[in-house]
C-alpha positions as a Markdown table, in Angstrom:
| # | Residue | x | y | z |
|---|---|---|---|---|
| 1 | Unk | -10.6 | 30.3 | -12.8 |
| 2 | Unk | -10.7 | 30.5 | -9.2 |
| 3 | Unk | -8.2 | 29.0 | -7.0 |
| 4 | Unk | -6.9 | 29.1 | -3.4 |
| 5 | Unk | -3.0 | 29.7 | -4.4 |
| 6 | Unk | 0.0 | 29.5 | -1.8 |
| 7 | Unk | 2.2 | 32.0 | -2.6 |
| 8 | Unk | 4.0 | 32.0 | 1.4 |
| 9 | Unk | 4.5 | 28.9 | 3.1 |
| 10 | Unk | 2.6 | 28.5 | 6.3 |
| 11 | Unk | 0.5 | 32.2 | 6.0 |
| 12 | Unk | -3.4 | 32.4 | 4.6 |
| 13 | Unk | -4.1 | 31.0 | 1.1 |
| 14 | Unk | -4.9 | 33.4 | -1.5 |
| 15 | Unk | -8.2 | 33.3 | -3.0 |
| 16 | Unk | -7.6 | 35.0 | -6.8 |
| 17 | Unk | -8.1 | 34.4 | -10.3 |
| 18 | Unk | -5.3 | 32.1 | -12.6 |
| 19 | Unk | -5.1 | 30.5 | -15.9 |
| 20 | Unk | -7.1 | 27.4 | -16.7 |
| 21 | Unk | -5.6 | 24.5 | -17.0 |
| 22 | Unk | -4.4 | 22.9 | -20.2 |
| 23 | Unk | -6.2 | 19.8 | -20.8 |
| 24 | Unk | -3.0 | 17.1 | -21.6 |
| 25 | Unk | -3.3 | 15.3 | -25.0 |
| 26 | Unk | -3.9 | 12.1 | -23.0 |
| 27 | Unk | -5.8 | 13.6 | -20.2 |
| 28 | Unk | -9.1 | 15.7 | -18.9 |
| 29 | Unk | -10.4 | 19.0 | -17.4 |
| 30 | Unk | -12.4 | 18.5 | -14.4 |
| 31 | Unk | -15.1 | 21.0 | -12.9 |
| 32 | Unk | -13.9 | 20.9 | -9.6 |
| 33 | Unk | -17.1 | 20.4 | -7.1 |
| 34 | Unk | -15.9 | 19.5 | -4.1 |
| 35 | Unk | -12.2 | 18.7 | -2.1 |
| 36 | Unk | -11.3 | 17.2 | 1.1 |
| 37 | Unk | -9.2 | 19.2 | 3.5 |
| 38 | Unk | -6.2 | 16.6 | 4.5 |
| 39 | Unk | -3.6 | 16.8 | 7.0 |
| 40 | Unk | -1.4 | 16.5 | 3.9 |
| 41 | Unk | -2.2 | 19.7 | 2.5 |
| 42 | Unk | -1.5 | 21.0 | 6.0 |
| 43 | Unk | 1.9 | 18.8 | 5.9 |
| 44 | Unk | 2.3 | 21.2 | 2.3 |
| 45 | Unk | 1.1 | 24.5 | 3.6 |
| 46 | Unk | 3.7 | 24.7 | 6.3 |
| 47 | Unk | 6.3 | 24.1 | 3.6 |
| 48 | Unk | 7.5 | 20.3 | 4.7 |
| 49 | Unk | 6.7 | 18.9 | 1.4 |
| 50 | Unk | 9.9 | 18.9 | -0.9 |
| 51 | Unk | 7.7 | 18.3 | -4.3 |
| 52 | Unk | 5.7 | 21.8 | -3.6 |
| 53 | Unk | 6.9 | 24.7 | -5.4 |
| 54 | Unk | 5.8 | 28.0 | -4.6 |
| 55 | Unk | 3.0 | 29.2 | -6.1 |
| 56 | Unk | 1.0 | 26.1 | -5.8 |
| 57 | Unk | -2.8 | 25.2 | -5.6 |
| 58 | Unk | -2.7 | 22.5 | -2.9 |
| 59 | Unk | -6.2 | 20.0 | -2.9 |
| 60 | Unk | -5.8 | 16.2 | -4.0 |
| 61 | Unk | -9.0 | 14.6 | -2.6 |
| 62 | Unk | -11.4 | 15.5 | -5.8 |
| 63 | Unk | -14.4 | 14.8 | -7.1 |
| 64 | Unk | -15.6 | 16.7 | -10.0 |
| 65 | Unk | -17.2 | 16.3 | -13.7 |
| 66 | Unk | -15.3 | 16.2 | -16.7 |
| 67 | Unk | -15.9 | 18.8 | -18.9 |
| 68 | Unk | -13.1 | 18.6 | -21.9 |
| 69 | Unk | -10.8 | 15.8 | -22.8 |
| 70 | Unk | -7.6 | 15.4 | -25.3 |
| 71 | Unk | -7.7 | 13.7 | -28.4 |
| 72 | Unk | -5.8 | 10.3 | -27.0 |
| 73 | Unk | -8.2 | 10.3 | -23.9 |
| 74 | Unk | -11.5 | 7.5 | -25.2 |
| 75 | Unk | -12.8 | 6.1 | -21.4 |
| 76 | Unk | -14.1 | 9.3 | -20.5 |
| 77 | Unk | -16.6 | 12.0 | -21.8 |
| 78 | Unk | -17.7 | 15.4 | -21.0 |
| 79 | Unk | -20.7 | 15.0 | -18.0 |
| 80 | Unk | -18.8 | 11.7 | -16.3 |
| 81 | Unk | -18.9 | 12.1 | -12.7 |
| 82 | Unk | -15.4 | 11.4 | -11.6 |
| 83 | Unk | -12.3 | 11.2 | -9.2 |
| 84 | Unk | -8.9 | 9.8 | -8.9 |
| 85 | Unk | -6.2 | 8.6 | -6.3 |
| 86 | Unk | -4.1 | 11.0 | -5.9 |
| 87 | Unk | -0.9 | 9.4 | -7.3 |
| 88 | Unk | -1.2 | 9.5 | -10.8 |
| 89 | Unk | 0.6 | 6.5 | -12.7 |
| 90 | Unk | 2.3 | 6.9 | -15.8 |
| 91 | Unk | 0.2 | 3.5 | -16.7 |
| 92 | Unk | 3.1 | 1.5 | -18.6 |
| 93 | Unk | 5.9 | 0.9 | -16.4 |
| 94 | Unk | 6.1 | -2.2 | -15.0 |
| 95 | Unk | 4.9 | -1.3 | -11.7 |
| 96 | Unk | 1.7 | 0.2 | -13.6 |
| 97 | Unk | 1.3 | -2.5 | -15.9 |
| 98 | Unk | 1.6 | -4.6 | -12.8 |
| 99 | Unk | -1.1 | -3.5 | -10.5 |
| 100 | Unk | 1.2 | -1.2 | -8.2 |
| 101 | Unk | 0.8 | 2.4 | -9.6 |
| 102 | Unk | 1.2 | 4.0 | -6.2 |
| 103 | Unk | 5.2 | 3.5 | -6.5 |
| 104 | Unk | 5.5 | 4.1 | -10.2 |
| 105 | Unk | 8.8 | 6.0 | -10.9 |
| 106 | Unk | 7.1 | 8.7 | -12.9 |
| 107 | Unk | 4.3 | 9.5 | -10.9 |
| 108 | Unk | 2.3 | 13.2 | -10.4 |
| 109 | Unk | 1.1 | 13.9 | -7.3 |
| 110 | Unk | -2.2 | 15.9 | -7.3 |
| 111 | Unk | -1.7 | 18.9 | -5.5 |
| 112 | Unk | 2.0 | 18.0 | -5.1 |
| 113 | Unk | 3.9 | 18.0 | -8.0 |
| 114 | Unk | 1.1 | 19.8 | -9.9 |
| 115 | Unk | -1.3 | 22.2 | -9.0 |
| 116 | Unk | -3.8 | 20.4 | -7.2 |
| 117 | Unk | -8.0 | 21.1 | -6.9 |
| 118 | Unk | -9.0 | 23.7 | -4.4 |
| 119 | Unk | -9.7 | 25.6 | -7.6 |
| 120 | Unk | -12.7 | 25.3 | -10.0 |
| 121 | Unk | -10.9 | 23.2 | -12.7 |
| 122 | Unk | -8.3 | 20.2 | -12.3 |
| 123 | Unk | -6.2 | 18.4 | -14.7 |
| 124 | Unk | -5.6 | 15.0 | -14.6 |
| 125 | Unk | -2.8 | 13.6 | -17.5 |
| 126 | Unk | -3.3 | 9.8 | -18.5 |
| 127 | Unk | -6.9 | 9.7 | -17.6 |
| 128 | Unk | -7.8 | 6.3 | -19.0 |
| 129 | Unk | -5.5 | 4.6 | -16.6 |
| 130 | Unk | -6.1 | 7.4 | -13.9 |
| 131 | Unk | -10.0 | 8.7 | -13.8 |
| 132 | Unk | -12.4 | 7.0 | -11.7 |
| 133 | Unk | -16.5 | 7.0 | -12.9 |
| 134 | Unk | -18.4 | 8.0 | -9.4 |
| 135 | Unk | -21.3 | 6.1 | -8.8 |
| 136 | Unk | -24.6 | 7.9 | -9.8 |
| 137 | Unk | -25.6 | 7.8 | -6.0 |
| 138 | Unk | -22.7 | 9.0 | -4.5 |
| 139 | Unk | -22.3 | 13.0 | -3.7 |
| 140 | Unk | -19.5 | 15.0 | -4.6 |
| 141 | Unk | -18.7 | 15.8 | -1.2 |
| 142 | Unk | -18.8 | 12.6 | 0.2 |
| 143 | Unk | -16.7 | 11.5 | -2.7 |
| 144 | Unk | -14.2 | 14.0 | -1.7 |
| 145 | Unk | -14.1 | 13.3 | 1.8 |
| 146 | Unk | -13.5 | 9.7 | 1.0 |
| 147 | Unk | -10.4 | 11.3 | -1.1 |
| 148 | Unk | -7.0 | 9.8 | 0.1 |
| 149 | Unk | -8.1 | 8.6 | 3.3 |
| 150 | Unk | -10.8 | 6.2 | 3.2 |
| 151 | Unk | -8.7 | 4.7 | 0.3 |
| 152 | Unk | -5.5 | 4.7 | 1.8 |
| 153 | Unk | -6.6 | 3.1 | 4.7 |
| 154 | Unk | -8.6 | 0.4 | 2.4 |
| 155 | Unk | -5.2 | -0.2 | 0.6 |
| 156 | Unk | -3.7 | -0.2 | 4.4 |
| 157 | Unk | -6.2 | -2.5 | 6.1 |
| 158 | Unk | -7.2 | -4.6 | 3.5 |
| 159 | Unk | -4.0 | -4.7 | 0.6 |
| 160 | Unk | -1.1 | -4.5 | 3.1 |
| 161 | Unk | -2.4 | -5.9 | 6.3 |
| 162 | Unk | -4.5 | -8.5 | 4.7 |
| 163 | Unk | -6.8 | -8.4 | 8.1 |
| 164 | Unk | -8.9 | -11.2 | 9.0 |
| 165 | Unk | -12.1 | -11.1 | 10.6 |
| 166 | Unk | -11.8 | -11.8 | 14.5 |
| 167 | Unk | -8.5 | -10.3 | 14.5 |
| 168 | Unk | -7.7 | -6.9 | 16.4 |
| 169 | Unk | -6.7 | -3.8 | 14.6 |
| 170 | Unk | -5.7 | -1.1 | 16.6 |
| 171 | Unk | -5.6 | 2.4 | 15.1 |
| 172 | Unk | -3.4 | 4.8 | 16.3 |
| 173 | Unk | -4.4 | 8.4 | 15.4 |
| 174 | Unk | -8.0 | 9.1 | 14.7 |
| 175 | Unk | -8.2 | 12.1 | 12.4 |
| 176 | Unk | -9.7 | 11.1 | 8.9 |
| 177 | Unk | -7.5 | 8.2 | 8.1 |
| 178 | Unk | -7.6 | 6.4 | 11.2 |
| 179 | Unk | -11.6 | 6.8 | 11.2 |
| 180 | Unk | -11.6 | 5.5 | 8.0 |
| 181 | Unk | -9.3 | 2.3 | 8.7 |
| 182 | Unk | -11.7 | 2.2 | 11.8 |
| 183 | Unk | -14.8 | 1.7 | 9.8 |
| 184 | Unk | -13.1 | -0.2 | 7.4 |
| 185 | Unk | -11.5 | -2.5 | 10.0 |
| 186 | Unk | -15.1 | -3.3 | 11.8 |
| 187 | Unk | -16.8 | -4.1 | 8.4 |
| 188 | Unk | -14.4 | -6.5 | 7.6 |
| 189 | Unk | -14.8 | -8.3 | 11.1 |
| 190 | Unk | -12.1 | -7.3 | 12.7 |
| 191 | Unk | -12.2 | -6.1 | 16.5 |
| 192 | Unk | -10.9 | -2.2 | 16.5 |
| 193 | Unk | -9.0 | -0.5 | 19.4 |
| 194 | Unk | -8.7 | 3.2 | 18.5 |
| 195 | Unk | -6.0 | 5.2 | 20.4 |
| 196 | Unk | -6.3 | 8.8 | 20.3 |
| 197 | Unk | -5.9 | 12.1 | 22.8 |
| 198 | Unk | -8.6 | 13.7 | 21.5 |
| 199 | Unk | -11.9 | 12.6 | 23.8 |
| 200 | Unk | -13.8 | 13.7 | 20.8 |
| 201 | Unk | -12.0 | 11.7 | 17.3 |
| 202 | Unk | -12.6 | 8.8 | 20.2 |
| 203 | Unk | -16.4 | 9.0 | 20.8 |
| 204 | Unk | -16.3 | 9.4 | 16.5 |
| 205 | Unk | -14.3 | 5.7 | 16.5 |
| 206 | Unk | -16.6 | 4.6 | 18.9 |
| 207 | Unk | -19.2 | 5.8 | 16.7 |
| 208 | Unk | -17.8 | 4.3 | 13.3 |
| 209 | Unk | -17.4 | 0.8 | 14.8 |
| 210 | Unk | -14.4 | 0.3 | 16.9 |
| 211 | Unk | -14.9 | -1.9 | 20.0 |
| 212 | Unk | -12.9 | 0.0 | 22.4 |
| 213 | Unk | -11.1 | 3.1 | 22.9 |
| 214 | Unk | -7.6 | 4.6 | 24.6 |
| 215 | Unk | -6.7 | 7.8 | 25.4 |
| 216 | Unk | -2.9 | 8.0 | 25.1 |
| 217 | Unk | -2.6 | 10.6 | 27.3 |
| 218 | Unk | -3.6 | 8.5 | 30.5 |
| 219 | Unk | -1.0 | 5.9 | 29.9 |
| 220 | Unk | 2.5 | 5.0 | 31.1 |
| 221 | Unk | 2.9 | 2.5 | 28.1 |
| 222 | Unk | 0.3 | 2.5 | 25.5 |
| 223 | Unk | 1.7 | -0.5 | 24.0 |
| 224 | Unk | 1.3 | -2.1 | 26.7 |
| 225 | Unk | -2.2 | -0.7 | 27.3 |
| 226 | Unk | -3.2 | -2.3 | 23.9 |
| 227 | Unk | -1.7 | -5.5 | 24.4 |
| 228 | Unk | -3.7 | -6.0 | 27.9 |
| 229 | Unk | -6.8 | -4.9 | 26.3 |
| 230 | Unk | -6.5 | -7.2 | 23.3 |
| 231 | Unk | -5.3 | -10.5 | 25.1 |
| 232 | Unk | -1.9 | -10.0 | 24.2 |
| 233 | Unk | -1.6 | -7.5 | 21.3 |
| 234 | Unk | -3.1 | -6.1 | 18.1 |
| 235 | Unk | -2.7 | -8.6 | 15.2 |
| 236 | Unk | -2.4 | -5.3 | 12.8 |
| 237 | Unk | -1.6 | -2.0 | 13.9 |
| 238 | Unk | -1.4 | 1.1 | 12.3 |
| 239 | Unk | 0.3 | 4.4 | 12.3 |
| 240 | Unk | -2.5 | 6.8 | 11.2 |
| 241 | Unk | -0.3 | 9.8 | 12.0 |
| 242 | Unk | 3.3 | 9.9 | 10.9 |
| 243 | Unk | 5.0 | 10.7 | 13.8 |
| 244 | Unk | 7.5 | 9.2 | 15.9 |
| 245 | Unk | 5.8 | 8.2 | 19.4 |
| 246 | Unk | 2.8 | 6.7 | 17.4 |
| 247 | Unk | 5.0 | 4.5 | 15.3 |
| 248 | Unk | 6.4 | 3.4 | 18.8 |
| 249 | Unk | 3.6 | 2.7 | 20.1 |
| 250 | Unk | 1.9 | 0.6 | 17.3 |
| 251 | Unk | 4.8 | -1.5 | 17.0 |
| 252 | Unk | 4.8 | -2.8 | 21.1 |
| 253 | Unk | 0.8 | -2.5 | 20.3 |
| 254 | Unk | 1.6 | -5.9 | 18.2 |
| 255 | Unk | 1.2 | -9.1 | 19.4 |
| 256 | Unk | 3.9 | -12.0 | 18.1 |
| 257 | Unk | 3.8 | -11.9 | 14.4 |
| 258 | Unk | 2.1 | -8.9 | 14.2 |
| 259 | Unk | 1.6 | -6.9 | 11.3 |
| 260 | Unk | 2.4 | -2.7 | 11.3 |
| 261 | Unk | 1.6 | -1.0 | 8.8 |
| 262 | Unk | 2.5 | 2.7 | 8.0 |
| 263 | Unk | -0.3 | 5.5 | 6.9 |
| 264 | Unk | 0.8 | 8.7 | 8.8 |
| 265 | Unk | 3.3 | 10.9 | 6.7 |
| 266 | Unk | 7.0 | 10.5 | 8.8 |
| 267 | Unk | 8.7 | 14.0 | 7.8 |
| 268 | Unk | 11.2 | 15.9 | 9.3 |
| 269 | Unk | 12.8 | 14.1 | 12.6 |
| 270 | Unk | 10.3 | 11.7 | 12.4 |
| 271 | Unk | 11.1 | 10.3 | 9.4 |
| 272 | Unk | 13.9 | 8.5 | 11.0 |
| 273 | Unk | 13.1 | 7.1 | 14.2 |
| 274 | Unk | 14.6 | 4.3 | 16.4 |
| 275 | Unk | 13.7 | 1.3 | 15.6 |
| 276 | Unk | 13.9 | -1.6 | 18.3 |
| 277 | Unk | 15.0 | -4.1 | 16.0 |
| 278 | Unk | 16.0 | -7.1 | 18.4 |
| 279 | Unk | 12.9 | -6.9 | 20.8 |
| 280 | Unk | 10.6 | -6.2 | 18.6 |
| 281 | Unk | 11.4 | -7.1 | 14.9 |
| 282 | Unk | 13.6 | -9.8 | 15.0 |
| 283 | Unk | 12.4 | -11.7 | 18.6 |
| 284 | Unk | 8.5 | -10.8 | 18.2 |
| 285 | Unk | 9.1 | -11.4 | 14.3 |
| 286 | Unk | 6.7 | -8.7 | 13.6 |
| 287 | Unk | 6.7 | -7.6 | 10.2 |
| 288 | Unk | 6.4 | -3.8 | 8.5 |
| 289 | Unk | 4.5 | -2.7 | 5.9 |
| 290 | Unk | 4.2 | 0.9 | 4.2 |
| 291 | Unk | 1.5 | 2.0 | 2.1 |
| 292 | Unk | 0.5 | 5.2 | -0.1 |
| 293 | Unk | -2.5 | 5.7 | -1.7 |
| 294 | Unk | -4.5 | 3.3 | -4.3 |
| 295 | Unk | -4.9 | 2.3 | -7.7 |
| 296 | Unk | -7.5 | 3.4 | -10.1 |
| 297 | Unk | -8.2 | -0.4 | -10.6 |
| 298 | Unk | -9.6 | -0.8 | -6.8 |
| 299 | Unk | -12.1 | 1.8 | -6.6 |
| 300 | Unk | -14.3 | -0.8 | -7.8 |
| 301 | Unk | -13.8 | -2.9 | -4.7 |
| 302 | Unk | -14.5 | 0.0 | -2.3 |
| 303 | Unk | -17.5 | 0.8 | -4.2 |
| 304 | Unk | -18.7 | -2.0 | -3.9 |
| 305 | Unk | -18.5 | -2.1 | 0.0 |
| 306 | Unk | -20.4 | 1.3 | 0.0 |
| 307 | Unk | -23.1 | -0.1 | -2.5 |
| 308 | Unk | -24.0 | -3.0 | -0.5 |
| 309 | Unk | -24.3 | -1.1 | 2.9 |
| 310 | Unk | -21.0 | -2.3 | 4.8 |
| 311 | Unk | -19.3 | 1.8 | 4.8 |
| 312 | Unk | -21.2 | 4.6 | 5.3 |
| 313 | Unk | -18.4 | 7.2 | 4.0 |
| 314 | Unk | -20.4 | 10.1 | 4.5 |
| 315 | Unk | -20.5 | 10.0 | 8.5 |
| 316 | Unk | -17.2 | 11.0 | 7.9 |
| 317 | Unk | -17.9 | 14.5 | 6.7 |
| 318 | Unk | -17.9 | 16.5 | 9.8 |
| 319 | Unk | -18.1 | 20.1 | 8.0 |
| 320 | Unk | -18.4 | 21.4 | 4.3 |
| 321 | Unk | -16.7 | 25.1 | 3.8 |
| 322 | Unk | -16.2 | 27.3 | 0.9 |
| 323 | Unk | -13.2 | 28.2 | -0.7 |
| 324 | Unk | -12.5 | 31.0 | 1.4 |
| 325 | Unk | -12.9 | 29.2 | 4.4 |
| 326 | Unk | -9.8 | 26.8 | 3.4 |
| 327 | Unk | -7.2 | 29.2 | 5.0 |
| 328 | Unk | -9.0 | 29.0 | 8.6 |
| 329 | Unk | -9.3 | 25.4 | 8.0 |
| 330 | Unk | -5.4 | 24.5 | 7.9 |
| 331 | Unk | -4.7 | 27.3 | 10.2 |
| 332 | Unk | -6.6 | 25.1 | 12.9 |
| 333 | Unk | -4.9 | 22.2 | 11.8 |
| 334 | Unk | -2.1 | 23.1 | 13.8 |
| 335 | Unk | -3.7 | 22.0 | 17.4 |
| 336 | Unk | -4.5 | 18.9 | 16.0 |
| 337 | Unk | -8.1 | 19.2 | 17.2 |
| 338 | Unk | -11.5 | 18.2 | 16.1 |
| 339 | Unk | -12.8 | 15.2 | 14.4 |
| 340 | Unk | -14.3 | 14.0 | 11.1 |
| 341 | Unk | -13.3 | 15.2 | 7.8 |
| 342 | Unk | -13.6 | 18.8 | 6.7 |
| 343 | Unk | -14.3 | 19.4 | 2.7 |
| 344 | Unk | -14.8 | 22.4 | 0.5 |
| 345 | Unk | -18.0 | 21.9 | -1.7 |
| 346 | Unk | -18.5 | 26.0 | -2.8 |
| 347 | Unk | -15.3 | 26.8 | -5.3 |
| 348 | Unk | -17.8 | 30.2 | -6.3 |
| 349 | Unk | -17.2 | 31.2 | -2.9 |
């Protein structure tokens, strides 16, 4: 098959010919027909991820068809339309049997600790506890675009931070997870502040639903900014980006009692910042929360959302490449510009 292979951190993907995957006893062999582009695989490309070894397919925002399936595999048949969170639980620990398969002990991580889907076939292990059945109506693309970040963020905004309509939600970061909280955030009710420095991720907020915008770069104290524009702070802020001045400034973004909760990747130095505990956590009482991915189980809620006209996932596809485009693609991932979500639909090319 045909797959983008690493072989040197942080230099162009290789387009070339591997082995197929084998399909696990318990598992599936997707066609691959489309993957998001995610500032994870970026995060993986320039070597910051500890789980990638070298070679490695990166890609974990798939949608596909299943085209073989192991003997112990009885959900799913060759022609489904599928996908599947990225973090793949083992689906019989306790945390699995309990709902919580994003912090199972014996996870896979597409594209992570296995060989992930910018190639033309994928294999998912445990795929009756792991696949997802598309809807008819959805496309591939869209599908993949949705990938981790539209349903991270719907873990994020409406799992974790439990938001209520009325309240604010401020977003900090507006690449594809933020957008996603965004327009998940204002069809739920809520009133959305996006922060961003990029004029043009904010017009795309502004676009997507949220009720005002701040660029970051014209204040003194965007915490402060935020709390004067929302009466007195964000009931739930996020961190869509991972690094330390945006965790910062979505924590004084909260009002008293405030909820944070914690998309963005932390690695490196910003994996342990400063945390103002007594003005903040203890006085405000604000209260953290960290989230990773979805379960299988709560596709089906999403969907649903999408079905009935409240998200509109595919305004988030900004641009569809082939595989060979993928290595320009992270390579301008590095001046954290543009907006939207790029995908690769074209594995033949």
């Amino acid at each position: 098959m045909r797959a983008a292979l690493l072989i040197h951190y942080n230099t162009p993907v290789e387009v070339k010919d591997v082995p197929d995957p084998a399909c696990p006893v318990d598992g599936a062999i997707i066609a691959v027909r489309a993957c998001g582009v995610c500032r994870s695989d970026h995060h993986a490309w320039k070597g910051a991820d500890p789980d990638v070894v070298l070679p490695h397919v990166m890609g974990h925002e798939f949608a596909g068809e299943v085209i073989e399936t192991g003997a112990e595999c009885h959900r799913f048949r060759t022609g489904d339309r599928v996908t599947a969170p990225f973090v793949l639980g083992c689906g019989s620990c306790p945390d699995c049997r309990g709902g919580e398969p994003t912090i199972c002990n014996h996870q896979e991580v597409i594209g992570f600790t296995q060989w992930g889907a910018f190639a033309e076939r994928l294999a998912i292990p445990r795929a009756d506890f792991n696949l997802v059945r598309l809807p008819e109506a959805m496309d591939y693309a869209v599908a993949a675009g949705m990938g981790c970040r539209v349903t991270t963020s719907f873990r994020a905004v409406v799992d974790r931070a439990k938001i209520q309509p009325g309240e604010w939600l401020s977003v900090h970061g507006c690449g594809g997870v933020g957008l996603s909280a965004i327009m998940i955030g204002a069809a739920l009710g809520a009133q959305v502040l996006a922060v961003d420095v990029n004029p043009e991720a904010l017009a795309m907020a502004r676009a997507l639903g949220a009720n005002a915008t701040l660029d970051a770069t014209a204040q003194d104290d965007t915490g402060a900014a935020v709390r004067d524009l929302t009466g007195g702070g964000a009931h739930v802020s996020l961190d869509a980006l991972g690094i330390t001045n945006t965790f910062h400034n979505s924590l004084k973004s909260l009002r008293k009692m405030g909820r944070h909760v914690q998309i963005g990747m932390p690695l490196g130095a910003h994996a342990s910042p400063t945390l103002p505990l007594l003005e903040l956590v203890y006085s405000r009482q604000i209260t953290l929360h960290g989230t990773r991915g979805i379960g299988a189980d709560r596709f089906s809620a999403l969907f649903d959302m999408i079905s009935a006209g409240r998200l509109a996932p595919e305004r988030l596809v900004s641009n569809r490449i082939p595989l060979s485009g993928l290595a320009e693609a992270l390579s301008r991932m590095d001046s954290y510009q543009g907006a939207g979500v790029t995908v690769v639909d074209r594995m033949d090319a």
